[in-house]
Structures are given as structure tokens and as C-alpha cells.
N, C-alpha and C positions, 0 to 999 in steps of 0.2 A: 534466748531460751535454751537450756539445758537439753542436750541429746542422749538417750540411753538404749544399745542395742541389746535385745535381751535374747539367748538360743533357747529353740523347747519351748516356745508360749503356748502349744495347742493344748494343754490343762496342767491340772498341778502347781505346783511352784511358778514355772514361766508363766502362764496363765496370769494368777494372783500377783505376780510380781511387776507383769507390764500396768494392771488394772490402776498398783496402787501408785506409781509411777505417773500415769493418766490424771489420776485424780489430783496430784500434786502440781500440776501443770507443768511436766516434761515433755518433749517430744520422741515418741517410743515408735523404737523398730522391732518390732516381736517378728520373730519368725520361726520356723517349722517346718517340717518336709512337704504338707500339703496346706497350705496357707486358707486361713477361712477369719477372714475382715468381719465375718458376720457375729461373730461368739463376741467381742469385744462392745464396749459402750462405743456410739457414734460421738468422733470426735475427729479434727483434722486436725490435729494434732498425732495421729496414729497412722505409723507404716507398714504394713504385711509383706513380709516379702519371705519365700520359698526357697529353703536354704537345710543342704545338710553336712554336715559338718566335717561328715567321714569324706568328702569328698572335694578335694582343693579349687576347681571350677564353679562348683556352687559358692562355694567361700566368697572366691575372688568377685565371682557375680554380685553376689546382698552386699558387700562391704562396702560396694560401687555403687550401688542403685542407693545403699543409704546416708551418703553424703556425711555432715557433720556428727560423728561419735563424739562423747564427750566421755562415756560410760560404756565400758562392755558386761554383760554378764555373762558368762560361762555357766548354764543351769543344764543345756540337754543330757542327756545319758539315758542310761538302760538301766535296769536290773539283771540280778541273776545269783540264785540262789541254790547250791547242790554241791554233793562231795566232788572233790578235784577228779574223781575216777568216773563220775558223770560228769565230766566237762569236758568235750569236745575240742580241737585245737580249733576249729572255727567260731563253736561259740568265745572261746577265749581271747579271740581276734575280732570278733564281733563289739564285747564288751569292752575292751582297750581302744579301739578305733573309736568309739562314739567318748567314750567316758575320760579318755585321757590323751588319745593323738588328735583326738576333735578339739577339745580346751587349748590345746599346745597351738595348731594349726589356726583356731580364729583368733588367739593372742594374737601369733607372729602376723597376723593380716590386719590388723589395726594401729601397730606400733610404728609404724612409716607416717602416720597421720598424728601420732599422739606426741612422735617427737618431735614432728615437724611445728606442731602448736607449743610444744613447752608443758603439756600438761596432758591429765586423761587417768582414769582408775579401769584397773580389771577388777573386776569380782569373781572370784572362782566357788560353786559351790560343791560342796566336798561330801563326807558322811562321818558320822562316829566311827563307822566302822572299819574306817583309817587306824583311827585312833586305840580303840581298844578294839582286841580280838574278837570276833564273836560267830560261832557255829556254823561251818556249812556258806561261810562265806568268804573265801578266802582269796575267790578269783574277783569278786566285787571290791570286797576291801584293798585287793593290790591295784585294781586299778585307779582307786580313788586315793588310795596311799601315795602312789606316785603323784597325783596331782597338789598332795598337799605338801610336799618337799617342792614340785616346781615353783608352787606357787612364792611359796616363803624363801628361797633362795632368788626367783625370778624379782622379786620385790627389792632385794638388794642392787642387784644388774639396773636396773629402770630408771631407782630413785636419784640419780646423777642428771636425769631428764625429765626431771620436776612428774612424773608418773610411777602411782601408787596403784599396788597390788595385793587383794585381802583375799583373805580365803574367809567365807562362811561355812559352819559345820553343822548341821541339822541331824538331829536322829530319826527316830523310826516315826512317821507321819501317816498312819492310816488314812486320811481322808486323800489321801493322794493315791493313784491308779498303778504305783511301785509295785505292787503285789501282786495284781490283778496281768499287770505285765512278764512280771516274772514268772509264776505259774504259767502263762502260755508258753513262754522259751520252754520251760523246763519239759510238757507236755509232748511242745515238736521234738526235744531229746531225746524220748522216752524215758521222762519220768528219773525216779532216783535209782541208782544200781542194788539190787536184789541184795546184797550185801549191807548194805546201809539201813533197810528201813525199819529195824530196833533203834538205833540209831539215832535216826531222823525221826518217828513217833516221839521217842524222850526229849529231842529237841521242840516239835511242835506242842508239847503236853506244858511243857515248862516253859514257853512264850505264853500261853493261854492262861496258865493258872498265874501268872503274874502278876500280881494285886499291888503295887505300888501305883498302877493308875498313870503314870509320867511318860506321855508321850510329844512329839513336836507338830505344837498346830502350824498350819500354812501362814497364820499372820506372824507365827515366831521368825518364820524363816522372812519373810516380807521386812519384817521391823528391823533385820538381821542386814540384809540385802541393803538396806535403803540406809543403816550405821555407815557400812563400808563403803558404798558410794560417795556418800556425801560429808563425812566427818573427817576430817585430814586426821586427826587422832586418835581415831576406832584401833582398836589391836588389830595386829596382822591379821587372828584370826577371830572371828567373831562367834561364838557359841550361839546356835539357836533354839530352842526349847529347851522343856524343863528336866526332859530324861537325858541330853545330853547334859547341859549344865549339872548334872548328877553324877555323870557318869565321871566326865575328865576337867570339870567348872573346880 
């Protein structure tokens, strides 16, 4: 049986992505900073273990308790959404630690086991906003920029030890708690700088009246996740919904 450790399960993306994992008869390690075995279908087939990313002891911890990886996926992260002159150097270190020294760090913690078997996939998930610029995010988009050069460089380094590495790219996913998360960062901040909020109004006015309709469902990303896992010939990078596929497809 196929093993896949998934970071971030406790909703969203991680969540949906251990579920559909489960249902395929894998054996899934989801984990999260406060581990809850209960949100998931009963199945013994399913590990929980309490793991955060930013922090190399927890790493070492879940990597150990979860025995045979076959699959990692790199999904935790943050949001954060504001002019560079509201961004604080800690939320800046905040957002890099989870979103890009976290992905680097549970890599480098599973590669001692992936070479030693001759095989193994990372999955990295990334964002559009890597890819093409877009408003008032530019501390989000470099942290996920950097991961998508590690990723696609990293993929080069590995493939001598039979282990492949994708990056998945999703765009903007309302049904997911991105938002909901982000708005409280920015709240503890204080909010946007005084300066900005013409600004920021033309930017939120021009998300909303946007009538193309093209946004990335949780199963785009799932369907996305589970290409690059398991397809030795998925592309590096896998596009997931229909507003990305529009954007850079």
C-alpha cells in the first residue's frame, strides 16, 4: 500500500486532498498544528500526527512517527494580503517560514528515506500568484515564487535518485478559508496603511465586479495533486483550475 504524507490537513486543500487519497485506498499521514482524527472518514488506514512545519523538532518528530512515505505533499501555508508599507518584517518572516522555509525543511526531512528506497515524489503546492503579478500581493507571491523555482530546479538535483518533484498551481479558491485567514493577519496589523485605501477600494471593487466567473474548485486542486503524485509523466508543473489554466495555461 502506497503511503502519502500530506502538511495543512486541518481544511481546505489538505483536508480534501487526504480525503480523496483515503478513498483511493492510500495510507495517509495528514497532519496540522492541532491534530483532530475526528473531522476525517473512519478508516485505519489514516495517521494524524501534530506537526508544524516552521519548526524543525516537530519535523523530525511526524517524519518518525509516520514510517513509510512514499508521497510528500507540501500544501501548509498562510496567506497575506497588503501593501509592502503594511507589512511588517515579522509578518514577512511569518509568511516565508510557513509558506517557503516550511516546504524546503519537510523536503529536506524525507529525502534520506526517499533515497535510500530508490524512489518517492514531492508535491509542492504553489499559487498563480507566482506566476503572474497581481495587487497588494507581493509578499505572498515572493514567497510562493521562491518555491516554484525550488521546486523545478530541486526536480533536476533528485531525478539521478529515481525521485520526482511537481509543483501544483492553483488559483484563487473561495471555498477555501485563504481569505478568511488572511483578513485576520491583516486586522492584528492594523489593517491597510492610510495611504493606500483608494488604492485598495479600486483593487477590492475590481475583484468583485469580475464577471468571467473562473475561479479554482478544491477538486481542481485534488485532481491536480493526485496527476503529480502518481503519473511519472504529469508536467513539472500542473495547472489547477480554470482561472489559472486562463491565466498562464
Amino acid at each position: 500500500m502506497k503511503s502519502v504524507m500530506i502538511t495543512g490537513c486541518s481544511s481546505g486543500f489538505g483536508y480534501a486532498i487526504a480525503c480523496a487519497f483515503l478513498a483511493r485506498g492510500w495510507r495517509v499521514i495528514a497532519t496540522m498544528r492541532s491534530p483532530r482524527k475526528d473531522i476525517f472518514p473512519v478508516s485505519e488506514n489514516l495517521l494524524v500526527l501534530p506537526l508544524d512545519v516552521t519548526d524543525g523538532d516537530s519535523i523530525g518528530r511526524a517524519v518518525a512517527k509516520a514510517g513509510q512515505i512514499d508521497v510528500l505533499v507540501n500544501n501548509a501555508g498562510i496567506g497575506w494580503l497588503n501593501a509592502l508599507e503594511g507589512t511588517s518584517d515579522d509578518v514577512i518572516r511569518k509568511v516565508f517560514e510557513t509558506n517557503t522555509f516550511g516546504t524546503m525543511a519537510m523536503t529536506r526531512a524525507v529525502l534520506p528515506q526517499f533515497r535510500a528506497q530508490g524512489s518517492g515524489v514531492v508535491v509542492n503546492v504553489s499559487s498563480t500568484t507566482a506566476l503572474v503579478p497581481m495587487d497588494l500581493l507581493s509578499v505572498y507571491g515572493a514567497s510562493k515564487a521562491a518555491i516554484n523555482h525550488f521546486t523545478e530546479t530541486l526536480a533536476l538535483e533528485l531525478a539521478p535518485f529515481g525521485i520526482r518533484v511537481r509543483l501544483v498551481v492553483p488559483g484563487r479558491a473561495p471555498e477555501t478559508p485563504f481569505g478568511t485567514t488572511a483578513k485576520s493577519l491583516i486586522q492584528e496589523a492594523g489593517g491597510f496603511p492610510e495611504a493606500y485605501q483608494d488604492h485598495v477600494a479600486k483593487v477590492f471593487t475590481k475583484l468583485e465586479q469580475s464577471s468571467d466567473g473562473l475561479v479554482t474548485r478544491v477538486e481542481d486542486v485534488v485532481d491536480a495533486v493526485w496527476q503529480a503524485a502518481t503519473d511519472a509523466n504529469s508536467p513539472n508543473r500542473v495547472l489547477a483550475g480554470a482561472d489559472t489554466k486562463a491565466l498562464v495555461g
